[in-house]
PDB file with one MODEL, atoms N, CA, C and O in Angstrom:
MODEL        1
ATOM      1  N   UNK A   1      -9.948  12.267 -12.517  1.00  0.00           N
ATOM      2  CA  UNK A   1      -9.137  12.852 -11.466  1.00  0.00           C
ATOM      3  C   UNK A   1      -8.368  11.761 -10.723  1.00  0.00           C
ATOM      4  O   UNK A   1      -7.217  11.967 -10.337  1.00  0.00           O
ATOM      5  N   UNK A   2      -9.015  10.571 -10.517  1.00  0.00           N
ATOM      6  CA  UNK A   2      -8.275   9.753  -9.657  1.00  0.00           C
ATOM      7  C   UNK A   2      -7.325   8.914 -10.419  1.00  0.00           C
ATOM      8  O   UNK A   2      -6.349   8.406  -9.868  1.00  0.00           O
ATOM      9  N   UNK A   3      -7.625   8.738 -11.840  1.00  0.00           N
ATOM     10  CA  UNK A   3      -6.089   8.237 -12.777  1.00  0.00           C
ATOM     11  C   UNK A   3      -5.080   9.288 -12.777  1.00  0.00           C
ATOM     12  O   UNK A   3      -3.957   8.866 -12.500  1.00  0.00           O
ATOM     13  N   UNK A   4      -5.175  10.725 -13.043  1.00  0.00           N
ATOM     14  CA  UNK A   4      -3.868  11.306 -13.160  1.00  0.00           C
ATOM     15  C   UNK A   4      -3.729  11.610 -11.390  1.00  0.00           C
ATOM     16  O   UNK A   4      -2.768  12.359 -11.215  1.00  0.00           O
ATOM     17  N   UNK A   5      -4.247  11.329 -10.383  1.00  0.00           N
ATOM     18  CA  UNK A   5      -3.446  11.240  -9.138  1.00  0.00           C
ATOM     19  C   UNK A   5      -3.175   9.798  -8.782  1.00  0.00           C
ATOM     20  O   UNK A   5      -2.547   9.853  -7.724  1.00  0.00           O
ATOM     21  N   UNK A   6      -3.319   8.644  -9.102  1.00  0.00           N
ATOM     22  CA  UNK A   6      -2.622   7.426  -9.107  1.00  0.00           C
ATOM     23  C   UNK A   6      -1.499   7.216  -9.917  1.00  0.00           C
ATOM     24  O   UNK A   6      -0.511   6.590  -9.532  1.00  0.00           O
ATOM     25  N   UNK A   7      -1.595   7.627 -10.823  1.00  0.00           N
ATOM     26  CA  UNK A   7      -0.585   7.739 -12.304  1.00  0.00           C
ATOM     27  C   UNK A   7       0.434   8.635 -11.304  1.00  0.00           C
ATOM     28  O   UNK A   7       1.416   8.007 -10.906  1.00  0.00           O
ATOM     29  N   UNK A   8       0.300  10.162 -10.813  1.00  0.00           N
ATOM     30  CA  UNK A   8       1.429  11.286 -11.153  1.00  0.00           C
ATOM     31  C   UNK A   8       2.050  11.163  -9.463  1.00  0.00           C
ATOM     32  O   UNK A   8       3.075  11.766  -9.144  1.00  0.00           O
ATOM     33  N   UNK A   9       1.316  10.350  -8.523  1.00  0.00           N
ATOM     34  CA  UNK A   9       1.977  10.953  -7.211  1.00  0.00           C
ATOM     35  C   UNK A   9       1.432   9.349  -6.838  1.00  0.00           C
ATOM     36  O   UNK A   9       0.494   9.296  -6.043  1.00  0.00           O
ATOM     37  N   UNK A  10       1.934   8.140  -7.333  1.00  0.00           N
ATOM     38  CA  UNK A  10       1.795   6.871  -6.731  1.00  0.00           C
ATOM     39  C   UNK A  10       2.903   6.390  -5.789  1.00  0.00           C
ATOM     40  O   UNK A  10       2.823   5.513  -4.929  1.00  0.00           O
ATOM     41  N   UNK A  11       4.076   7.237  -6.170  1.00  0.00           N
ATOM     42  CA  UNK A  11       5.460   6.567  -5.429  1.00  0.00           C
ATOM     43  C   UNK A  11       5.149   6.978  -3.591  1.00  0.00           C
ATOM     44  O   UNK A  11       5.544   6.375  -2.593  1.00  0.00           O
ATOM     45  N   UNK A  12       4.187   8.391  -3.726  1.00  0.00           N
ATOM     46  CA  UNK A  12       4.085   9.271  -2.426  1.00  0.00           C
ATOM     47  C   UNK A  12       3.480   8.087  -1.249  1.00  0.00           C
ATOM     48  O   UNK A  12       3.883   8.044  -0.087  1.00  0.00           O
ATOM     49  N   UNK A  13       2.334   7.074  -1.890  1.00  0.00           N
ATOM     50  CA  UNK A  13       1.029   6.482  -1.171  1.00  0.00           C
ATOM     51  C   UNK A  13       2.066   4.946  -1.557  1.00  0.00           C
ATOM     52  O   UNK A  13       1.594   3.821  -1.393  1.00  0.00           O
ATOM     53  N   UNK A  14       2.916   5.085  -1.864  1.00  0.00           N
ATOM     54  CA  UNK A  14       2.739   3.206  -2.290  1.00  0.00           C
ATOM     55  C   UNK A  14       3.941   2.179  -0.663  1.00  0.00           C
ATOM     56  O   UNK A  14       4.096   0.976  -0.451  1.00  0.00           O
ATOM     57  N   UNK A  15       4.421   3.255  -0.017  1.00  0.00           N
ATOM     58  CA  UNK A  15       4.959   2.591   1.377  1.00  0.00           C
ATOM     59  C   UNK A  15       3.608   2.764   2.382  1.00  0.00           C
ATOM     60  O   UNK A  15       2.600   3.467   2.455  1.00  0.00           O
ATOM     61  N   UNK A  16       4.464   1.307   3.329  1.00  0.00           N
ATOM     62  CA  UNK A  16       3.185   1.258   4.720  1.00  0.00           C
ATOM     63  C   UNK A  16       3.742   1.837   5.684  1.00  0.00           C
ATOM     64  O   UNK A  16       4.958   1.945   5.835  1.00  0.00           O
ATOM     65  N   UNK A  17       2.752   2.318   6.523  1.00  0.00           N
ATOM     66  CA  UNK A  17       3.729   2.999   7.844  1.00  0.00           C
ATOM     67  C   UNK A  17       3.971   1.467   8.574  1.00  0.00           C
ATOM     68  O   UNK A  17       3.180   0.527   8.653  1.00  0.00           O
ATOM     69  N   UNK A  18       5.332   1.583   9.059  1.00  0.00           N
ATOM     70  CA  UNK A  18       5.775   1.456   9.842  1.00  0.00           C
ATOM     71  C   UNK A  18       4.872   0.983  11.235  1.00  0.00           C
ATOM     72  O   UNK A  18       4.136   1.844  11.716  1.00  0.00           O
ATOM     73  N   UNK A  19       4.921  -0.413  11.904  1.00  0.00           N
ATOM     74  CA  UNK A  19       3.592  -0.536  13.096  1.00  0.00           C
ATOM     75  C   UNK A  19       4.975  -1.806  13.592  1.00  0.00           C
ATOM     76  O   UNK A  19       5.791  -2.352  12.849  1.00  0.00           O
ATOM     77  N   UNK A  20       4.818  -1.931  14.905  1.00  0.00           N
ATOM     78  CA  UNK A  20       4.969  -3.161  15.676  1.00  0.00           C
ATOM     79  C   UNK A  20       4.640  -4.344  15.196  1.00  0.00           C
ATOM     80  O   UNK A  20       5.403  -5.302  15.318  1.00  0.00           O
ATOM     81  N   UNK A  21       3.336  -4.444  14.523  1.00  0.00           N
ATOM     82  CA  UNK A  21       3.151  -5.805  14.461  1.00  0.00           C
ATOM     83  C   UNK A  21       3.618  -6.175  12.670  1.00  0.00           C
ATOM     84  O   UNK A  21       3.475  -7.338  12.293  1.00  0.00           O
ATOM     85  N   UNK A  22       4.125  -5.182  11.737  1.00  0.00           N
ATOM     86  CA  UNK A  22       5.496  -5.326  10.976  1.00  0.00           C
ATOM     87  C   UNK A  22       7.252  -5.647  11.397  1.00  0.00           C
ATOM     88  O   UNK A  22       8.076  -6.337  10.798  1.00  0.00           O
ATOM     89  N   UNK A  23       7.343  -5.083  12.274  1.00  0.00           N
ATOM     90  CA  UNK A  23       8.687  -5.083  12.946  1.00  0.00           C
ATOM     91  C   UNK A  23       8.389  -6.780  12.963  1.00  0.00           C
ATOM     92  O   UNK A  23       8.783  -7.668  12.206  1.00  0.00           O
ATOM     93  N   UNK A  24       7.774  -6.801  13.815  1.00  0.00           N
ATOM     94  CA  UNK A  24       8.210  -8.420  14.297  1.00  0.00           C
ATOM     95  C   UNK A  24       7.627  -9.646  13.559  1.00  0.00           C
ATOM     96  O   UNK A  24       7.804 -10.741  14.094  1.00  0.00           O
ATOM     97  N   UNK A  25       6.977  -9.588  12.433  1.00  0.00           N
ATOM     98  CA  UNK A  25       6.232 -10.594  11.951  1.00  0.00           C
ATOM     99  C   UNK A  25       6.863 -10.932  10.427  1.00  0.00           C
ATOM    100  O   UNK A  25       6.594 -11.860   9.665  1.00  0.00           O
ATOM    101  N   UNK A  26       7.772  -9.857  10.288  1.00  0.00           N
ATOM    102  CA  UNK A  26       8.598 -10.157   8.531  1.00  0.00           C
ATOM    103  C   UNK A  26       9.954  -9.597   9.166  1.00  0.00           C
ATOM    104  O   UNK A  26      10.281  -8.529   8.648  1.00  0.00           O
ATOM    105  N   UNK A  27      10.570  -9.921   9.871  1.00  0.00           N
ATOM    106  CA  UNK A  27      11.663  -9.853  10.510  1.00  0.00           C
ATOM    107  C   UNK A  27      12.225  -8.421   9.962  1.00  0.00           C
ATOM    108  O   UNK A  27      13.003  -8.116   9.059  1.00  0.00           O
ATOM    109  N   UNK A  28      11.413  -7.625  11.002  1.00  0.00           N
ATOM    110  CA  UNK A  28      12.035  -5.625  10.941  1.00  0.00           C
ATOM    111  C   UNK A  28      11.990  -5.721   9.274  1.00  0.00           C
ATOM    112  O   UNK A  28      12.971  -5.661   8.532  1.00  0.00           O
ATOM    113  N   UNK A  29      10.800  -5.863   8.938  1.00  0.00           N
ATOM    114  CA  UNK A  29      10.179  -5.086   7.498  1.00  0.00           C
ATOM    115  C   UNK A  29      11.289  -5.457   6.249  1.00  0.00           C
ATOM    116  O   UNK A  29      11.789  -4.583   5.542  1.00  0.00           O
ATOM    117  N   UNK A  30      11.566  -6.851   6.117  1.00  0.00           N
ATOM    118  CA  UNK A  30      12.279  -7.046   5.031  1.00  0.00           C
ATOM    119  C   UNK A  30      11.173  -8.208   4.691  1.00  0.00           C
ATOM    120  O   UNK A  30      11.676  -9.271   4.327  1.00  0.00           O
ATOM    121  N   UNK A  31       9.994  -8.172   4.743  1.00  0.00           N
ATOM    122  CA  UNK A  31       9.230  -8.856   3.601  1.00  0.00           C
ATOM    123  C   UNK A  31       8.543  -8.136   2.779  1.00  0.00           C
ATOM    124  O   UNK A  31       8.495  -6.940   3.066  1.00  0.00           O
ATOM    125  N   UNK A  32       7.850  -8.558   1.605  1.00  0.00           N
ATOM    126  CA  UNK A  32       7.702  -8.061   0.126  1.00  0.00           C
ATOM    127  C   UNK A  32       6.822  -6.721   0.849  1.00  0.00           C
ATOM    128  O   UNK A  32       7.029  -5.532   0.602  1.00  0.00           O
ATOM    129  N   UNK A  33       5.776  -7.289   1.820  1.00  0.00           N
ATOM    130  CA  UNK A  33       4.433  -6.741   2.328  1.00  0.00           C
ATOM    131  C   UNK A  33       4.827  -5.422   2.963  1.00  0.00           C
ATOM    132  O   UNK A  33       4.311  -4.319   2.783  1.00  0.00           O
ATOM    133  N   UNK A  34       6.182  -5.869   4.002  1.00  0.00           N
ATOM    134  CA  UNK A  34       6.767  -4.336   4.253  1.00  0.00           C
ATOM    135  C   UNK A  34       7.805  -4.234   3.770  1.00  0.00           C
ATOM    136  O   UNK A  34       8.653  -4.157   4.659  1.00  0.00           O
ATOM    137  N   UNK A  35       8.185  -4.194   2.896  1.00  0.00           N
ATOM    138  CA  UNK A  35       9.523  -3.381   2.537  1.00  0.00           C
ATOM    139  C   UNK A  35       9.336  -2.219   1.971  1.00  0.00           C
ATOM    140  O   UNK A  35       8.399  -2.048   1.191  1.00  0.00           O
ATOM    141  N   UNK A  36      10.161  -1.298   2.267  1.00  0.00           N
ATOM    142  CA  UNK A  36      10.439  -0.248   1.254  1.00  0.00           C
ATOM    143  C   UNK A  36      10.261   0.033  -0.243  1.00  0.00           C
ATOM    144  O   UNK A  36      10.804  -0.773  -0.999  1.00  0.00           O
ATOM    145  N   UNK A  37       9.507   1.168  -0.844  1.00  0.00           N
ATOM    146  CA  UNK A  37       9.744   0.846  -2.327  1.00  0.00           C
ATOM    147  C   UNK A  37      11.147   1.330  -2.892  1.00  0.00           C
ATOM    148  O   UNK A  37      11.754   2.312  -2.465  1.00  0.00           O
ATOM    149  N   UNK A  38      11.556   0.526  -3.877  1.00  0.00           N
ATOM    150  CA  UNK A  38      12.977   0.314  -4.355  1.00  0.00           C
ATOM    151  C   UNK A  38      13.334  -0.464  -5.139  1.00  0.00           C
ATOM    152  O   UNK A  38      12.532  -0.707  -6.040  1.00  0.00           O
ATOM    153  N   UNK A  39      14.696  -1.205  -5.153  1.00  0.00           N
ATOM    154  CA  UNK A  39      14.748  -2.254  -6.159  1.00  0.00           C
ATOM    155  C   UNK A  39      14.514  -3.094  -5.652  1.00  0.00           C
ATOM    156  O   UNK A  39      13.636  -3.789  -6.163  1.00  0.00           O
ATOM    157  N   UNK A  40      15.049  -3.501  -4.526  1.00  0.00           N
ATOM    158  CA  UNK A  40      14.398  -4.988  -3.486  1.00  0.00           C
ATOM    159  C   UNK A  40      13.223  -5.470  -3.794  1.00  0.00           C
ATOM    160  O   UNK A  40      13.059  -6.564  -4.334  1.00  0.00           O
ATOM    161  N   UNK A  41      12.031  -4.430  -3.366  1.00  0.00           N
ATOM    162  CA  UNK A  41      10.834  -4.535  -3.344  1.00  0.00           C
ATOM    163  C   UNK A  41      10.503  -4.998  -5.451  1.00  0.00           C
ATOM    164  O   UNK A  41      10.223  -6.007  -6.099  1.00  0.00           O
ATOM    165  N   UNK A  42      10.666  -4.120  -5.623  1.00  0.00           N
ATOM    166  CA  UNK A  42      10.638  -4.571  -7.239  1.00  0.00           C
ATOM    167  C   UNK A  42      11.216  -5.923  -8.253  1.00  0.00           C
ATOM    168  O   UNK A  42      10.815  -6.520  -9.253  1.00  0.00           O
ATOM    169  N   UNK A  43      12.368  -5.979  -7.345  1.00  0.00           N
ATOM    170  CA  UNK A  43      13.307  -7.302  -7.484  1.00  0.00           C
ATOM    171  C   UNK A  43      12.049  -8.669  -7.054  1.00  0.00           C
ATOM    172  O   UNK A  43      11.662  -9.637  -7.708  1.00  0.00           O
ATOM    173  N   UNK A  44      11.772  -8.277  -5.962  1.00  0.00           N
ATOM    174  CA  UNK A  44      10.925  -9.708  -4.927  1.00  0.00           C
ATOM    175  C   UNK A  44       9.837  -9.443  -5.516  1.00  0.00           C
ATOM    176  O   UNK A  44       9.286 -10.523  -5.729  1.00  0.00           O
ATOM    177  N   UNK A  45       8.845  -8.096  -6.129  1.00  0.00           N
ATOM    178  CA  UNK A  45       7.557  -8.881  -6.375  1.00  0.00           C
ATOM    179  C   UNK A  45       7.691  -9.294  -8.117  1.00  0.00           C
ATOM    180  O   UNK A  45       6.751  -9.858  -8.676  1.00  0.00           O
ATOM    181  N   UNK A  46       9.013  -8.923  -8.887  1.00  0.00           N
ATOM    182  CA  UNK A  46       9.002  -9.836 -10.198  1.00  0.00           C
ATOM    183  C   UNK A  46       8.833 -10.900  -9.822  1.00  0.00           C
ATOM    184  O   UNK A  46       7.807 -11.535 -10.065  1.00  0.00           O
ATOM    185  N   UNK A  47      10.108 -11.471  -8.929  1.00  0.00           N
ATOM    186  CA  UNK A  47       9.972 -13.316  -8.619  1.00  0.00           C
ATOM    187  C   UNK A  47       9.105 -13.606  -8.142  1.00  0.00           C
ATOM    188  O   UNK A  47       9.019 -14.829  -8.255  1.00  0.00           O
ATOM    189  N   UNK A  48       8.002 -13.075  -7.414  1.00  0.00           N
ATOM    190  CA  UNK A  48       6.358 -13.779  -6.892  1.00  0.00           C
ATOM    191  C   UNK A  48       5.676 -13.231  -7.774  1.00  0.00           C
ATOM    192  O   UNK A  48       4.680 -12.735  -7.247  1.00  0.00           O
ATOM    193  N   UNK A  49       5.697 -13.103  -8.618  1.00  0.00           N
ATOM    194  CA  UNK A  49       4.833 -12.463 -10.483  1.00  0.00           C
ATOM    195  C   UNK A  49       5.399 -14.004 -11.517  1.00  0.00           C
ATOM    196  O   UNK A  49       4.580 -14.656 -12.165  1.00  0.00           O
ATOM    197  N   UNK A  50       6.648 -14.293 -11.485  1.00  0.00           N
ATOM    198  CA  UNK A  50       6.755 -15.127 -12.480  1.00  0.00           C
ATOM    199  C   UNK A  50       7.570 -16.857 -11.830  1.00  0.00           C
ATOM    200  O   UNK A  50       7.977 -17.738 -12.587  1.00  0.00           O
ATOM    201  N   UNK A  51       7.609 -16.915 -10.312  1.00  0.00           N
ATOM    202  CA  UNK A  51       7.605 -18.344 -10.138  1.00  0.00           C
ATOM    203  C   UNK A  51       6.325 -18.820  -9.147  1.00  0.00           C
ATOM    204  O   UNK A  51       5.791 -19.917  -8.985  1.00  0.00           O
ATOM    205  N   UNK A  52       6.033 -17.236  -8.447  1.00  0.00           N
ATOM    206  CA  UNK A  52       5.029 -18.573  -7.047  1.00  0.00           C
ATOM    207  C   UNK A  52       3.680 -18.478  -7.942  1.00  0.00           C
ATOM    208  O   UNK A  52       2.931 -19.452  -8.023  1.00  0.00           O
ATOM    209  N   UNK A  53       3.395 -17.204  -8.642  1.00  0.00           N
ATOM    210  CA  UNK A  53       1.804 -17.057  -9.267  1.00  0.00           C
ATOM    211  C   UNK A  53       1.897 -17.674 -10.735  1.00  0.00           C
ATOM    212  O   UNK A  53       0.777 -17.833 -11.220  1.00  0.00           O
ATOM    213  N   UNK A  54       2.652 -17.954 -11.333  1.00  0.00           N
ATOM    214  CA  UNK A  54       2.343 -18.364 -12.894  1.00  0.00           C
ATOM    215  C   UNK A  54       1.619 -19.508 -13.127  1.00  0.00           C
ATOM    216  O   UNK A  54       1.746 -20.255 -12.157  1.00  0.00           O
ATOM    217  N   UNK A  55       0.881 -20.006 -14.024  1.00  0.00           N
ATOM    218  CA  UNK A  55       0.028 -20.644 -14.198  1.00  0.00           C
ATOM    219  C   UNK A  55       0.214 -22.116 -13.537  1.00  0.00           C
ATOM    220  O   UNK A  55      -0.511 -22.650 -12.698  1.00  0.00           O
ATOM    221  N   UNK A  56       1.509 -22.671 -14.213  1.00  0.00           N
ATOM    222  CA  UNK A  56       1.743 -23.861 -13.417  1.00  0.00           C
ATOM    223  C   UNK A  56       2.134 -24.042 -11.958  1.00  0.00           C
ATOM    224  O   UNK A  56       1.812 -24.960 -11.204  1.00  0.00           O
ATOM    225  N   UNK A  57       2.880 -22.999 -11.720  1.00  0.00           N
ATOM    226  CA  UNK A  57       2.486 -22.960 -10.036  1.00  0.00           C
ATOM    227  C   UNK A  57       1.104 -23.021  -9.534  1.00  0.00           C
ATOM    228  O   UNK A  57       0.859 -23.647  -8.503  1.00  0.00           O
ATOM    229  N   UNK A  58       0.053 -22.325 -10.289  1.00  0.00           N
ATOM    230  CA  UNK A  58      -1.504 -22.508  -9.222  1.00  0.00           C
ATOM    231  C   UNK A  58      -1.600 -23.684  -9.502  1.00  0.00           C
ATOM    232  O   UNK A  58      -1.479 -24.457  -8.551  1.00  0.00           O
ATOM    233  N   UNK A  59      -1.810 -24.189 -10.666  1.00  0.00           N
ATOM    234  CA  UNK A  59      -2.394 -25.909 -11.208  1.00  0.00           C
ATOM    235  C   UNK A  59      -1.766 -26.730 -10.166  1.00  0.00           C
ATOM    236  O   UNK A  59      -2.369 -27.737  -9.794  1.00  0.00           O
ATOM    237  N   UNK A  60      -0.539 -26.403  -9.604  1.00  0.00           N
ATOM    238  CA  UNK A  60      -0.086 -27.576  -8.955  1.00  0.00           C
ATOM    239  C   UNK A  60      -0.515 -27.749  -7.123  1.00  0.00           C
ATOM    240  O   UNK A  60      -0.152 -28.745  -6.495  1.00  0.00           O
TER     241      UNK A  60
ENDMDL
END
């Protein structure tokens, strides 16, 4: 039950509400943590998937 409701209705659960201490700490919700889901958001967590986490980034 909980794969075909993660699988069929993930887009519904996958934004954060909205709080004060987002507004002001990723400058009015344009970091990865709050942004919107979209292409942005999809755009920014490819590039922290394949330059800040890839292998030679941790080693270093």
């Amino acid at each position: 039950m909980a794969k075909f409701f993660l699988k069929t209705h993930d887009v519904v659960f996958i934004d954060r509400p909205k709080t004060a201490a987002g507004k002001y700490t990723t400058y009015n919700y344009s970091d990865i943590t709050w942004s919107l889901y979209g292409a942005y958001r999809r755009q920014a967590r490819k590039m922290c998937l394949t330059e800040l986490f890839s292998a030679k980034r941790l080693e270093s």
